[in-house]
N, C-alpha and C positions, 0 to 999 in steps of 0.2 A: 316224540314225547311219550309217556308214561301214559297206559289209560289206568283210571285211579277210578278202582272199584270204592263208591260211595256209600259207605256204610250210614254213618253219621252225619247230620245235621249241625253242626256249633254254632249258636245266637249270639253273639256278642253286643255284649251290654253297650251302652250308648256311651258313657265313659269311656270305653275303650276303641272307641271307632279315632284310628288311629293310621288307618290304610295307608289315606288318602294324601298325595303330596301337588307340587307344582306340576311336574310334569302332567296330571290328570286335568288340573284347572288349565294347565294350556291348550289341551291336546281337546276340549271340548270348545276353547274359547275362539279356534282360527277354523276358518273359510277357504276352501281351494275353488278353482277357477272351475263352474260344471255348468253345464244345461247346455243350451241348443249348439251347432256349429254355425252358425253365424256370430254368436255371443261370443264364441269360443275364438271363433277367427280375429274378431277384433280385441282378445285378450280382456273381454269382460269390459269395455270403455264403451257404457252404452247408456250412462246417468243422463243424457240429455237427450236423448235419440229415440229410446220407448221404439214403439212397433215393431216389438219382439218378447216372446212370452218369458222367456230367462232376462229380459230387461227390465221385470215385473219385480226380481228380487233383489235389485240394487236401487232403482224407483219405483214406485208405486204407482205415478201418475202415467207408468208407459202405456198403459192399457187404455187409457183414453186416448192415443195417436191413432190407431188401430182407426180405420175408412168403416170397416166392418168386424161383423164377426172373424176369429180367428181360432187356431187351434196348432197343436204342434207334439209332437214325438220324436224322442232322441236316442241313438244307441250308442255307447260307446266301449272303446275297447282301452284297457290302461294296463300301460308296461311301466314298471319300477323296477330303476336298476340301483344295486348299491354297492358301491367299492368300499370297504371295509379296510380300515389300518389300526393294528392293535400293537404297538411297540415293534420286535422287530414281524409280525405277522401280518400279509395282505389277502384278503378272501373278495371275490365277489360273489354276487348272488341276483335273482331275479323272482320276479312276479307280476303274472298274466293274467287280468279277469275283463269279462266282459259283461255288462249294466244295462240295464235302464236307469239311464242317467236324468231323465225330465220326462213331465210329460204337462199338458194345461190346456187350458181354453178360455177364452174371454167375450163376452158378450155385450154386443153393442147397444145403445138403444137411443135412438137418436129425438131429439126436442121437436115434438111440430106446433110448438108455441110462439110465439116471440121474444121467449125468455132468453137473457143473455147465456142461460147454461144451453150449450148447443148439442151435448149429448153427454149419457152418463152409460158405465160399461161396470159389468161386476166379473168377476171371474177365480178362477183356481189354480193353482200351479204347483207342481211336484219338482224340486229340485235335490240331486244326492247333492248336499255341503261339504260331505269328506269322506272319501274312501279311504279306509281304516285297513287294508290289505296290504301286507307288509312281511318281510323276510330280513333279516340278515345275519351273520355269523361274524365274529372278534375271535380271533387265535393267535395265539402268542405266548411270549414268554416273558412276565412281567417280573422286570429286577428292582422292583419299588421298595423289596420287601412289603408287598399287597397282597395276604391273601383272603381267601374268605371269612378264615376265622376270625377277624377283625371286625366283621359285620354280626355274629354272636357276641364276642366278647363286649361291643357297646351298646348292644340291648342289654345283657347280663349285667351289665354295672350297675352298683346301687341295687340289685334283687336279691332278698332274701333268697337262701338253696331251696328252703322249701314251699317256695313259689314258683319256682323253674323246674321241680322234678317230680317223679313218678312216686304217689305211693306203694309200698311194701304189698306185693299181692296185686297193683292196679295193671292196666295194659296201660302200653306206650298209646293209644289209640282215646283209649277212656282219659286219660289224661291230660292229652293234648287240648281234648274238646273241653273238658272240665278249666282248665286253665285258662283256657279262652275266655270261657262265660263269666269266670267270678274276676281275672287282671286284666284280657285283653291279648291283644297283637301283640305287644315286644314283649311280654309271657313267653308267649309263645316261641318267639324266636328264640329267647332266652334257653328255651326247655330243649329245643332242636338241637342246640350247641352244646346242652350238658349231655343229652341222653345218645349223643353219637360221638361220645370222648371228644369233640374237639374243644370242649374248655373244660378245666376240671377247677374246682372250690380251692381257694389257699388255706381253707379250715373245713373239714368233714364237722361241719355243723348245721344246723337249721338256720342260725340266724348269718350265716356267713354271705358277704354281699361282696367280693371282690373275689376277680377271676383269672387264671392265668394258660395262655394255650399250650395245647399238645404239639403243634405244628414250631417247631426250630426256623429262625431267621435263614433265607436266601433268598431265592429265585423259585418262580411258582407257573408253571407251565398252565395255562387257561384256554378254553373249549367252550365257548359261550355262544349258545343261537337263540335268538329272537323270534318269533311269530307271530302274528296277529292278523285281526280277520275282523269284519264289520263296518258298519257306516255310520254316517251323520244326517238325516233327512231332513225334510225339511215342507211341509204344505202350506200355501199361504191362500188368503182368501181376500182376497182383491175389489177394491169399490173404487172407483175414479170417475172424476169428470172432466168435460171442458165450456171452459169461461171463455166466452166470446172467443177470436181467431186465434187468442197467443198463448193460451194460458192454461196450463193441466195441474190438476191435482189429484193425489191418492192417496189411500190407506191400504197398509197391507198387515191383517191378526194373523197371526204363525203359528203354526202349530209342529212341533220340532220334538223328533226321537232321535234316539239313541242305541247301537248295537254293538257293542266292543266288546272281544274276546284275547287275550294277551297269552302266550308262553313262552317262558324263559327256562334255560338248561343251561347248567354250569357245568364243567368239568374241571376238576383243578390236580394236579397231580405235583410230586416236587421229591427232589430225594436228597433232602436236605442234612446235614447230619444233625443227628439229637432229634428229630421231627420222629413223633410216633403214631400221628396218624398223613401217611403217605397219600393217601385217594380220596376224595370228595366229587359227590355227584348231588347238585342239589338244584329239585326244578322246583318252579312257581306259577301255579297260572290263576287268572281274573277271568273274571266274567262282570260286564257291567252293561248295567240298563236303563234308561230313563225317559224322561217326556218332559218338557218344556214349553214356555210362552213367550213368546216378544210382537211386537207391535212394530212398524216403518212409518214414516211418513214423507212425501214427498211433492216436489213439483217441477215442473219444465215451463219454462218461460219463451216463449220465441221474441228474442230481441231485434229481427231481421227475417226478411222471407230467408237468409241462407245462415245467422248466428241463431244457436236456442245454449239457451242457460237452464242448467240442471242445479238441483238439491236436495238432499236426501239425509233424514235421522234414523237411527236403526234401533230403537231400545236393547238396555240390555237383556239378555234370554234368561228367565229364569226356572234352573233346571233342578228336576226331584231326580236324582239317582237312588238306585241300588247297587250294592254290590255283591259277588261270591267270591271267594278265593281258597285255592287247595295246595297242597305244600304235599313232599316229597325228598327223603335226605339220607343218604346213602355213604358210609365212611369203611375203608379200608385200612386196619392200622397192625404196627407189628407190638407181639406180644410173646415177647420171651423169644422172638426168633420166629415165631411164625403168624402166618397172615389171618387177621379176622374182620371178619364183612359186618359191620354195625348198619341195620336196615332200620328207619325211623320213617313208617310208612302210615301216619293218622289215617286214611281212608276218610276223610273226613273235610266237608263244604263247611267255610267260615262264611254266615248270612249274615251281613251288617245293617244294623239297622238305616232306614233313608237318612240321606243327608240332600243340601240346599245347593246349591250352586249358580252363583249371577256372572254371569261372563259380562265385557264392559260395552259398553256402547260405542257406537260407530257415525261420524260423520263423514258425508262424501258430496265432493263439490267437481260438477261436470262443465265443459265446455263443448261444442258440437260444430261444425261449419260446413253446410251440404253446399255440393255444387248444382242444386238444381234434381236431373235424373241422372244425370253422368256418375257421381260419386261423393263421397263424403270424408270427413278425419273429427275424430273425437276424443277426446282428454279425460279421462276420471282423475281424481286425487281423492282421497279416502284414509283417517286419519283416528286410529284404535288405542286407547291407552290401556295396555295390559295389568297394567300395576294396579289398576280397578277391580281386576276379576278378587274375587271374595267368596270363602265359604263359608257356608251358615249352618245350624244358628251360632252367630257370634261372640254367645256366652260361652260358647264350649273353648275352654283351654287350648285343647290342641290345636283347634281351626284360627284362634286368634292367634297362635304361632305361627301358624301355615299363611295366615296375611297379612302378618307383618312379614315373613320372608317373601312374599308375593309380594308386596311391595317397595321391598329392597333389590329385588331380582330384576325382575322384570321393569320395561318401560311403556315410552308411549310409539305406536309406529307408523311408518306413512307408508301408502301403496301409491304407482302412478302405473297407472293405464293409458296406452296409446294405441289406435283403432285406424283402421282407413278400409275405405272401399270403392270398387271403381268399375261402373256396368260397360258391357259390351253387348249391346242387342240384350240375348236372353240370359248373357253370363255375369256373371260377376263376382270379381277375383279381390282379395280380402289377406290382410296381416297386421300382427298386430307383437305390442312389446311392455312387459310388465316386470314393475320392481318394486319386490317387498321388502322393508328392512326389518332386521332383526327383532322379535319382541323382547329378545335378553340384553339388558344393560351392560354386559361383556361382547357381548353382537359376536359370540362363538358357539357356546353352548347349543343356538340354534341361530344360524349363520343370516346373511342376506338370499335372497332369492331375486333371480332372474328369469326371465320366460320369453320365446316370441312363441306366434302362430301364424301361420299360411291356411286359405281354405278358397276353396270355389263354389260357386252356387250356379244351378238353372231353373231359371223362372218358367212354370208353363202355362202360364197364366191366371188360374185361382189357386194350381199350386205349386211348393215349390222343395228342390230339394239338395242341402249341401253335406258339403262334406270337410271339415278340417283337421289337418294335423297340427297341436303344440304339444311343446316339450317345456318343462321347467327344469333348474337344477338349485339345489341347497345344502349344505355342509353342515355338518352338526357333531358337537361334542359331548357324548352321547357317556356318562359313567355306567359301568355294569350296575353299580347299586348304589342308593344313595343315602345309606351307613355303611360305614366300614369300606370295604373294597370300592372305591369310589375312582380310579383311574377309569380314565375318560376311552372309549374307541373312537376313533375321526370316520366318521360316515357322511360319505358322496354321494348323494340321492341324487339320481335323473328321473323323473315322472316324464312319459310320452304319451300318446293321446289318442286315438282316433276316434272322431266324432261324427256318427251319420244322423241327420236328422226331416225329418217330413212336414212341409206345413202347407196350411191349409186356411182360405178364406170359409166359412160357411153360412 
């Protein structure tokens, strides 16, 4: 990618805060499976079971199982692979980071009253919610008649010329940012696609609002990578108790950031006849930040010395973003026979002002069934209506577009979690199986997921130390953009996992 010498600032006015689409409301709205490898081994099915500190973030009340104090530390290593299909083009690609994935402690403090509360336990816990590290590349040769100037040309509709272009004597650079601050985002797009030939005015006039491309109908050779980097965090701060022998409750206040960083690079080339501009290079990248609030609350019930019944509410998170974003657009076209390089390089961060973000709330209903000390098997079911998520504030036009197609898109989705575990002396060997369905009402766009885990643990008495591998896999029909060039790449995500983690009574 481009490193883009940052001349300029551009503020864009709150009218024009326009960035923002579904993909952003999902991509902060879902949960990947993270914390300790025991949680992990049983693929996160651990709503009824508690006495574990990542069992802390699906119920609240698990910290009251806990005999004693407790504490814990997690490493993990994550591999993403993605098979890539872009019509008739097949790319794979990979990506290897390694985390502090968790970390927490919870404190017991037990009743020497007669009171039926027989102990209450406060505690902290660090969980990553989503790793945002990410690679992949689409190449191919697209016969749709798709190219990119179809994502100018329908920002450009309906704008006045002298809205989208450069004053007499201005830089392409001054004007970019100017244009931003007093129209906005699809200005701007708009100006990208006049001031690099690829759309030109059907009237050489100011007030002229309809556009026609330089680029001739055929087939359009495409070179598109994806990149991105950052997490989803997540701190919670924990109070639970327990009611007489069978009965746990919790609270869990959240306190929940945001680190995502995005890049995208187009290449698009075509030698189409009548086509006068041949070459386009055009990159994008984000920067986004924030912090948020949400609340849990939960309980475990023991219906049996060897049934407990779990349940769990998760409020929705409600999150303050920022965003940056900087642009990059490079056009190669012929002119009387020979070749000229049109560079459209703003130098210039678009800082938009905050916007609101409520992702939708979550409920989750567990079952548990221990064998005594030998072993156990545990069930979650957990059930997220996406079509809830909303951005604010919802006087703003464009956001009240944005969910109503949020609400049209998107649905509601259920996850099952299946868990078991099974000791031997000091060891104990652990698997587990999970399925999430689709949050898109076409269940393509971003496909179902599957997952198991295998992991083992040894006990050494106050402490103890496992290790698990899982792997998931999910399909997604991923469009390069979503104006104009919108044909989809089919991408085969495998996430695999290794999880080490240390705990500890104290």
């Amino acid at each position: 990618m481009k490193k883009l010498n940052l001349l300029f600032i551009g503020i864009l006015s709150v009218s024009a805060l326009n960035a923002q689409d579904i993909s952003d409301a999902l991509r902060y709205s879902q949960d990947e499976i993270q914390g300790t490898a025991r949680f992990r081994a049983l693929s996160g099915a651990f709503g009824a079971l508690g006495g574990d500190m990542s069992a802390v973030s699906i119920n609240p009340a698990s910290s009251a199982v806990f005999a004693q104090s407790h504490a814990s530390f997690t490493l993990s290593n994550v591999d993403t692979n993605n098979d890539t299909q872009y019509f008739n083009g097949f790319t794979t690609s990979s990506e290897s980071n390694f985390d502090i994935s968790q970390g927490g402690a919870a404190f017991v403090f037990e009743s020497r009253s007669n009171s039926p509360w027989r102990k209450f336990t406060i505690g902290v816990a660090y969980d990553r919610a989503n790793n945002y590290d990410d690679n992949w590349n689409a190449r191919g040769t697209n016969p749709n008649n798709q190219s990119i100037d179809l994502y100018f040309l329908n920002y450009a509709d309906g704008k006045r010329l002298d809205q989208i272009s450069a004053l007499s004597g201005e830089s392409l650079a001054d004007a970019y940012t100017d244009i931003g601050n007093v129209y906005g985002f699809a200005h701007q797009q708009a100006f990208l696609g006049f001031e690099s030939y690829i759309l030109e005015p059907d009237a050489d006039d100011d007030a002229n609002t309809t556009y026609f491309s330089n680029l001739a109908n055929g087939t359009f050779n495409h070179n598109y990578s994806y990149a991105s980097t950052g997490y989803n965090g997540k701190i919670s701060f924990n109070m639970a108790a327990q009611y007489e022998d069978n009965l746990y409750l919790g609270l869990n206040l959240n306190s929940h950031f945001i680190d995502f960083h995005r890049s995208t690079l187009l290449f698009e080339n075509n030698s189409n006849a009548g086509s006068i501009v041949n070459s386009i290079e055009f990159e994008n990248n984000l920067s986004t930040s924030g912090n948020g609030f949400s609340f849990q609350l939960g309980g475990i019930f023991k219906l049996s010395p060897e049934f407990r019944l779990g349940v769990a509410f998760d409020s929705p998170t409600w999150y303050t973003i920022e965003e940056q974003t900087s642009q990059y657009l490079a056009t190669v076209r012929d002119d009387g026979g020979s070749n000229i390089t049109q560079v459209v390089n703003p130098q210039t961060v678009n800082v938009y002002p905050q916007y609101k973000l409520q992702t939708p709330s979550k409920l989750t209903g567990s079952l548990a069934y221990v064998f005594g000390t030998q072993g156990l098997l545990s069930f979650d079911y957990s059930r997220k209506d996406y079509s809830k998520t909303k951005f604010k504030p919802e006087s703003d036009s464009f956001f009240t577009d944005q969910n109503t197609l949020i609400a049209n898109t998107l649905t509601d989705a259920s996850t099952y979690r299946l868990g078991g575990e099974y000791k031997v002396k000091q060891f104990s060997f652990r698997g587990g199986y999970r399925f999430e369905e689709s949050p898109y009402k076409d269940g393509v766009t971003v496909g179902d997921l599957t997952g198991y885990s295998l992991g083992i643990g040894y006990n050494f008495g106050n402490t103890k130390l496992d290790v698990t591998f899982d792997q998931s896999n999910r399909s997604n029909e991923t469009p390069l953009y979503n104006v104009g060039l919108t044909d989809a790449a089919v991408i085969d995500k495998t996430n695999s996992n290794v999880t080490l983690s240390l705990s500890f009574n104290i």
